[in-house]
Residue, then its C-alpha position, 0 to 999 in steps of 0.5 A: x479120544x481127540x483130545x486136542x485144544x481145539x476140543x478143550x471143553x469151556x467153562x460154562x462162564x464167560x464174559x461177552x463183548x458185543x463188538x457191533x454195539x462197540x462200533x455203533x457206541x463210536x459212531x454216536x460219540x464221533x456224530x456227537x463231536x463237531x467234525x474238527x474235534x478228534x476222538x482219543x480212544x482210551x483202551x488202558x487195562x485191556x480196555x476196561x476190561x474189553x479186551x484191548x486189540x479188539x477195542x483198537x481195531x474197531x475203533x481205529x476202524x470207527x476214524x479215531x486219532x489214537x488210543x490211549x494207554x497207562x503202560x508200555x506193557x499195554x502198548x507193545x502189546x498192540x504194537x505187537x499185535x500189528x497196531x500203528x495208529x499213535x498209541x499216547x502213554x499216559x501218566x509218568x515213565x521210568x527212564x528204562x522205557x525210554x528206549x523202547x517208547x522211541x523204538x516203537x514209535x510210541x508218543x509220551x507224556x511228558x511231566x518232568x525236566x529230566x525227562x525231557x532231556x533223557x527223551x531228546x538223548x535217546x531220540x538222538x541216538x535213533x535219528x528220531x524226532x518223537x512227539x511229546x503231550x505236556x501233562x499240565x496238572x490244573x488241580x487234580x495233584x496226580x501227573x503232570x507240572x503245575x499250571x502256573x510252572x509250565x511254561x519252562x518245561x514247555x520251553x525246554x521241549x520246544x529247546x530239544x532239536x530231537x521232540x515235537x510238542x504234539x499236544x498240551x493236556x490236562x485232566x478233569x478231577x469231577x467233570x461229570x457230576x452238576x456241579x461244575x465250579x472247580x472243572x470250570x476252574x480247572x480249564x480256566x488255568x489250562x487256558x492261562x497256559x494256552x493263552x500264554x503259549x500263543x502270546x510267545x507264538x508256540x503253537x500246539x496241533x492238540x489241545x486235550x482235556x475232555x474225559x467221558x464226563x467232559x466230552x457230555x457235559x463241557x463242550x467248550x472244553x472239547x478243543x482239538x481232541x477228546x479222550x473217551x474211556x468208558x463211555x466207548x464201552x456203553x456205561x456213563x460215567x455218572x446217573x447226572x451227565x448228559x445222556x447220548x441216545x442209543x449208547x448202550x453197554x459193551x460187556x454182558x457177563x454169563x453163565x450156565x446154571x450147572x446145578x440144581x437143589x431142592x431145599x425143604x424148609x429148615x434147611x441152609x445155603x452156602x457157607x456161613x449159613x446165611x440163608x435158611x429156606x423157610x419153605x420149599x425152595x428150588x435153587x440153580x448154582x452158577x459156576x461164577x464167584x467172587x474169584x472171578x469179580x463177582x462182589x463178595x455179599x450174601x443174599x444181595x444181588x442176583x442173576x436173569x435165568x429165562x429172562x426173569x430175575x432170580x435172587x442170589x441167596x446165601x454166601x457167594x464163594x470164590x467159584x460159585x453162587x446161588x440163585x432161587x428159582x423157585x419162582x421160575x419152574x421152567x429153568x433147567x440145566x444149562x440154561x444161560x444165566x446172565x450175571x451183567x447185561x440184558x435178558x428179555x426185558x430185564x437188565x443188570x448193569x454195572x452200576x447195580x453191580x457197583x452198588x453190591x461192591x459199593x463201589x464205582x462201574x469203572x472198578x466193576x468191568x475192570x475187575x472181571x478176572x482173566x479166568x473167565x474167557x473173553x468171547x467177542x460177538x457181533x463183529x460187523x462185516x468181517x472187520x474184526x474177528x469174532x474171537x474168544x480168550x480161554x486160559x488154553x494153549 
């Protein structure tokens, strides 16, 4: 017998990032944007579920300035990894990871006085000049100071001898649905800053408010950078923002089918009993269910088997759902089934998935669980490894 990792046999459910659409995604966005607005790549939460160093390889690859991240497990972990490219923290950070931020040359968002001065002692002790982001909250009341209580916390930056305000930022609340009163509103205040700044000559290399939504549909907001999440990964932010031809979906999530039934009419499908077969019904099960991310509902939603749809019939389980392909005689074991993504003609996207969750397409790719291996396809001319992730070491 070789049993050995490299023989360990995969579960028939994985999810499927295409790392050639990731690059040409990039491309359309950088050819959409005027050559003197840099692109921030948003790679937090392993890149909305895309697996982060993959993400930042190709990106870096595809001219960005940086990535973006939430925390500094997610940075050391590309830091880790062999990544150098700027990594800017987003959000808020204990003073405990000062330290490490400044050690790894890490760049972070700055909200608050008493940060400034715990980041400009620690800069000190490694003989550093680090740059900061000021966070200017304009409206949305998460991280960030006060529009109209900026400027001293961008004096006190500019006071510490060890930090360099790098950039000034802001966050959009509701950039990408059509009405745009209070994003309008809210670059108005970011604006009174900026003007502000240059009245008292503080100059700022990177001026950045532009999220997915803002990037589409409030060009004047673009200034020096935009920061880009899940548009890179081929998903809209809304069914209203502008449309960028040839941006398509990254992630596609599958299975095989690993069991087949024949029901007779009269009889019952999964738990609950929540589906009775009123005639003679064939049914595949997938080894997929809500213990991966699948949306827990019974006879909603469904899957593509040989390039046809095949509803979902009765209750999802944590491992497992079920499908009616009695519609589709020639499917078999094994047979590639595609939960999210593109099969033949047919597709499932996130947001049909987002409408079963009653949710939104950020929570839907970023709640594909770990347990389902990470297998990355289509990585153009060696520059990226095609890889997969599986729970095996």
């Amino acid at each position: 017998m070789n049993l050995i990792p490299d023989n360990f046999p995969l579960r028939p459910a994985w999810t499927e990032i295409d790392l050639g659409r990731l690059r040409r995604n990039i491309q359309l966005i950088r050819a959409d944007l005027p050559r003197r607005v840099r692109l921030m790549a948003v790679v937090k939460d392993e890149a909305y579920g895309h697996g982060a160093l993959d993400v930042a390889r190709v990106a870096m690859e595809e001219g960005a300035w940086g990535l973006g991240l939430s925390t500094l497990e997610e940075a050391m972990s590309l830091r880790d990894a062999g990544i150098t490219a700027p990594l800017l923290l987003l959000g808020e950070r204990q003073q405990a990871e000062l330290e490490w931020c400044v050690a790894h040359d890490l760049t972070v968002c700055v909200n608050e006085s008493y940060n400034v001065r715990a980041l400009a002692r620690v800069a000190a002790q490694f003989n550093k000049r680090v740059p900061v982001h000021v966070k200017i909250h304009t409206g949305m009341s998460r991280y960030g100071v006060r529009w109209d209580e900026a400027l001293p916390l961008i004096e006190s930056v500019l006071a510490e001898k060890t930090l360099l305000l790098e950039g000034a930022m802001t966050h959009f609340a509701q950039s990408d649905e059509t009405d745009k009163r209070f994003a309008n509103l809210q670059f108005s205040r970011f604006n009174d800053v900026l003007n502000a700044m240059v009245r008292r000559n503080v100059s700022v290399p990177l001026r950045h408010a532009c999220n997915s939504g803002g990037f589409l549909d409030l060009p004047r907001a673009h200034l020096d950078m935009v920061r880009v999440g899940i548009l890179l990964y081929g998903v809209f932010p809304s069914t209203v923002c502008r449309r960028i031809p040839g941006i398509e979906p990254v992630m596609s999530v599958k299975a095989r089918v690993a069991a087949i039934q024949t029901l007779k009419p009269g009889e019952v499908v999964g738990y609950g009993m929540r589906y009775t077969a009123s005639a003679p019904r064939r049914v595949a099960v997938l080894p997929i269910g809500y213990g991966d991310g699948f949306p827990r509902v019974r006879n909603e939603g469904g899957a593509l088997i040989r390039g046809k749809r095949a509803p979902l019939i009765g209750g999802i389980a944590m491992d497992a759902l079920m499908v009616d392909i009695t519609d589709i005689p020639q499917a078999q074991m094994w047979d590639e089934a595609v939960i999210m993504g593109r099969q033949g003609n047919e597709e499932i996207s996130a947001r049909d998935i987002a409408k079963l969750k009653n949710s939104v397409t950020y929570d839907v790719l970023t709640n594909w669980r770990l347990r389902l291996r990470r297998k990355s396809i289509n990585a153009q001319d060696g520059a990226v490894e095609a890889n997969e992730t599986a729970a095996v070491k």
